[in-house]
C-alpha positions in Angstrom: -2.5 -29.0 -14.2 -0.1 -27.0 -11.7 1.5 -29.2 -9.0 -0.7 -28.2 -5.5 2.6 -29.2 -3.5 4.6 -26.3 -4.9 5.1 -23.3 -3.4 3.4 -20.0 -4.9 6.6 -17.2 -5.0 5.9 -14.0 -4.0 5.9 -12.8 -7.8 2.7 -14.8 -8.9 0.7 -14.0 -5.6 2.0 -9.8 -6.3 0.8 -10.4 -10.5 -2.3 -12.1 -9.3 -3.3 -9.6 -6.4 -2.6 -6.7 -9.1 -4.9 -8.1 -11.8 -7.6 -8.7 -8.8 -7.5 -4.9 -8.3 -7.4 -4.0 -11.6 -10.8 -5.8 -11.8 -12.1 -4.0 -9.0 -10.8 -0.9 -10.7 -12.8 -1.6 -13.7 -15.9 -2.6 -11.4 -15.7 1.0 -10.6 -15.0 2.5 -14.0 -18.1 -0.1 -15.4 -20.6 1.5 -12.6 -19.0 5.1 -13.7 -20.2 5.1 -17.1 -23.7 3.6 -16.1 -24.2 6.7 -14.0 -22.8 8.8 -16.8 -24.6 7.2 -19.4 -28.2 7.4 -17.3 -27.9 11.2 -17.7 -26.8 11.4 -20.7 -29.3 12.1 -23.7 -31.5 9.3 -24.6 -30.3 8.9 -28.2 -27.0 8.1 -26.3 -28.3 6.2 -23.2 -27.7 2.6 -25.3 -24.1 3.3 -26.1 -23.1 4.3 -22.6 -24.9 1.4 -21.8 -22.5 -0.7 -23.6 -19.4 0.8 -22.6 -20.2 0.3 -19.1 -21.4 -3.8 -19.9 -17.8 -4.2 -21.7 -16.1 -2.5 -18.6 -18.3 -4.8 -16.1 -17.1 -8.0 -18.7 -13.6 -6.9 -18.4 -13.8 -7.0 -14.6 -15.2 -10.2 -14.7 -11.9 -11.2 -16.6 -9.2 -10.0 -15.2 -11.0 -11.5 -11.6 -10.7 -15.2 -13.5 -7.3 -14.3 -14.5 -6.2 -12.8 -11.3 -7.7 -16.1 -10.2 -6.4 -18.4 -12.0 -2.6 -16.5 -11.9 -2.9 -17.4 -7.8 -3.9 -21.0 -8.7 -1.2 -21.3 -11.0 -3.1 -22.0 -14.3 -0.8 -21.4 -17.5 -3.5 -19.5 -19.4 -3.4 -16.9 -16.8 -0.2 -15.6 -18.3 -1.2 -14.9 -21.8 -4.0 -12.8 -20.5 -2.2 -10.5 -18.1 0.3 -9.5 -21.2 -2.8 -9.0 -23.3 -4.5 -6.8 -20.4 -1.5 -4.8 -19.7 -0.7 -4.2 -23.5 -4.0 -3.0 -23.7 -3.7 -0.9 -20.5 -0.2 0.8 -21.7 -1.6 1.7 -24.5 -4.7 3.1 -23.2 -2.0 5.1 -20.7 -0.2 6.5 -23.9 -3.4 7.6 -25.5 -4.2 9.2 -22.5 -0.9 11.1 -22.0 -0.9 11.9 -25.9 -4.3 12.8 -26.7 -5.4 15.0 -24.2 -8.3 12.9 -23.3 -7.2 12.8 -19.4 -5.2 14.3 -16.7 -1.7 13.5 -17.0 -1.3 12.0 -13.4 -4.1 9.7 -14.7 -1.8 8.2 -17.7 1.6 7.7 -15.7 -0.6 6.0 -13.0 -2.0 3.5 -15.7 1.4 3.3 -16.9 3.1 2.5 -14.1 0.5 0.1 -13.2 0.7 -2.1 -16.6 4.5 -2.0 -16.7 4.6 -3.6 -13.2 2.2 -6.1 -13.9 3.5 -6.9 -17.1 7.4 -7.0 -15.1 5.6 -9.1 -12.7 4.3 -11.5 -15.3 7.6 -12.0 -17.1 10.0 -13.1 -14.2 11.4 -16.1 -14.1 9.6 -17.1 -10.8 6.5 -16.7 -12.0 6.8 -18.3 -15.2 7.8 -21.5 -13.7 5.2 -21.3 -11.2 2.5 -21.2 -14.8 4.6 -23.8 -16.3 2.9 -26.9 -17.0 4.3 -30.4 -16.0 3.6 -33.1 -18.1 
């Protein structure tokens, strides 16, 4: 359990604040593909479906995490590397495959590079460190 007498640097509240708007980010992508997947064909309706209830679970996530990374909770760490892995490689495929705009990758890029930078300095891992 984090110390409440400590101070919060600047770091954890920026790493924190990010993954809170990456969750409202998703919010947006999760009600996205509910739209899109209402109009699709009904043979496909169940699969958008899906995509869209992953996207609204992965919001709900990085909201905890974002959370929790504010509150100082160690766990918080290990899940913004995992998100922003994810993310960077989601930028790559985007930039590689044709699948998007190119301003679309560099922006996710940019975006999971900073949060995982964030994540990794020195001020913020002491701030998740846990004193037993």
């Amino acid at each position: 359990m984090s110390d409440v007498s400590r101070a919060r640097p600047s770091t954890a509240t920026a790493a924190g604040a990010l993954m809170l708007l990456e969750g409202l980010g998703m919010i947006a992508v999760a009600v996205w593909l509910a739209i899109a997947a209402l109009g699709d064909p009904v043979e496909h309706i169940a699969g958008g479906l899906f995509l869209a209830v992953l996207a609204a679970g992965a919001a709900l996530f990085l909201a905890a995490a974002g959370k929790a990374m504010l509150d100082g909770r160690a766990w918080s760490r290990a899940a913004a590397v995992v998100w922003h892995v994810l993310l960077l490689g989601v930028a790559l495929g985007t930039f590689d495959g044709g699948e998007g705009p190119v301003w679309l990758a560099v922006l996710l890029a940019a975006v999971a590079i900073t949060g995982f930078t964030l994540v990794l300095r020195r001020s913020v891992t002491g701030w998740l460190r846990r004193d037993e």
